[in-house]
N, C-alpha and C positions, 0 to 999 in steps of 0.2 A: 701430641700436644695440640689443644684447639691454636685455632690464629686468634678468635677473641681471644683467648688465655696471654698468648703471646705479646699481642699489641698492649693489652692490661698492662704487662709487667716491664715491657720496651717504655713504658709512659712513664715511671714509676721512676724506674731505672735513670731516664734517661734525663729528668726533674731532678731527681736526688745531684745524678753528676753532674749537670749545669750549676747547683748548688755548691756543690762541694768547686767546680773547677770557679767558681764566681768569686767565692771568701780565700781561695788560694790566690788569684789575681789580684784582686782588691788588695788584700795582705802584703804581697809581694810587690807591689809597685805603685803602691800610693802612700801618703802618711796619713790617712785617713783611720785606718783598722790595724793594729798587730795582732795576730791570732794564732795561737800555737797551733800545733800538730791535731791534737786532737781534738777537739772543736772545731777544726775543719772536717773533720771528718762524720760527723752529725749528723748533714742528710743524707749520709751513708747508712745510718745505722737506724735510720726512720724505714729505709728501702730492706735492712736486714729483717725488721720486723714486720713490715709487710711479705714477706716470702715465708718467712717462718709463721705468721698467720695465716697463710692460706693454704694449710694442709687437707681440708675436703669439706668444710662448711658444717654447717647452713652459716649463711651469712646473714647480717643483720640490714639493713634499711640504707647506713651508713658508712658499711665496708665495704666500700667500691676504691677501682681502680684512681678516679679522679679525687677523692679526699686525701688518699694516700701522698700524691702527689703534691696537693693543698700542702699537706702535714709538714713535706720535706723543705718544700718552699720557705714555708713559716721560721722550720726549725733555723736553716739558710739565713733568713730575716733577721730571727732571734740573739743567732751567734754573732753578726755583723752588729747588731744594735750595742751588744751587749759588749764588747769588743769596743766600742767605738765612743760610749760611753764611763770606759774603764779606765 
């Protein structure tokens, strides 16, 4: 395995579970958000489909390691807003 390849997906990875460990906290000990199981689980499942997209290319302009991460953030975003709003 490259290290570029590695740090790509350590970045990805590691975005999604700040994510994911972010909406489980918040969830769990504020009254701000109640969030089930699985919508916490979300910008896990942003990082799942990032690995499973990168089985050997060509890649586009826009699938990089850093949007990926963008994506997971967002989704992260999405489920707390949405959560919060409900």
């Amino acid at each position: 395995m490259e290290i570029e390849r590695a740090r790509e997906d350590a970045l990805v990875a590691g975005v999604a579970g700040a994510a994911t460990v972010a909406i489980a906290l918040l969830s769990s000990f504020t009254a701000v958000a109640s969030v089930a199981t699985l919508p916490t689980l979300a910008p896990l499942a942003v990082y799942a489909l990032y690995l499973f997209s990168r089985k050997g290319g060509p890649y586009g302009p826009y699938d990089t390691a850093r949007n990926w991460a963008v994506a997971a953030a967002l989704v992260g975003v999405a489920v707390l807003s949405v959560s919060v709003v409900a």
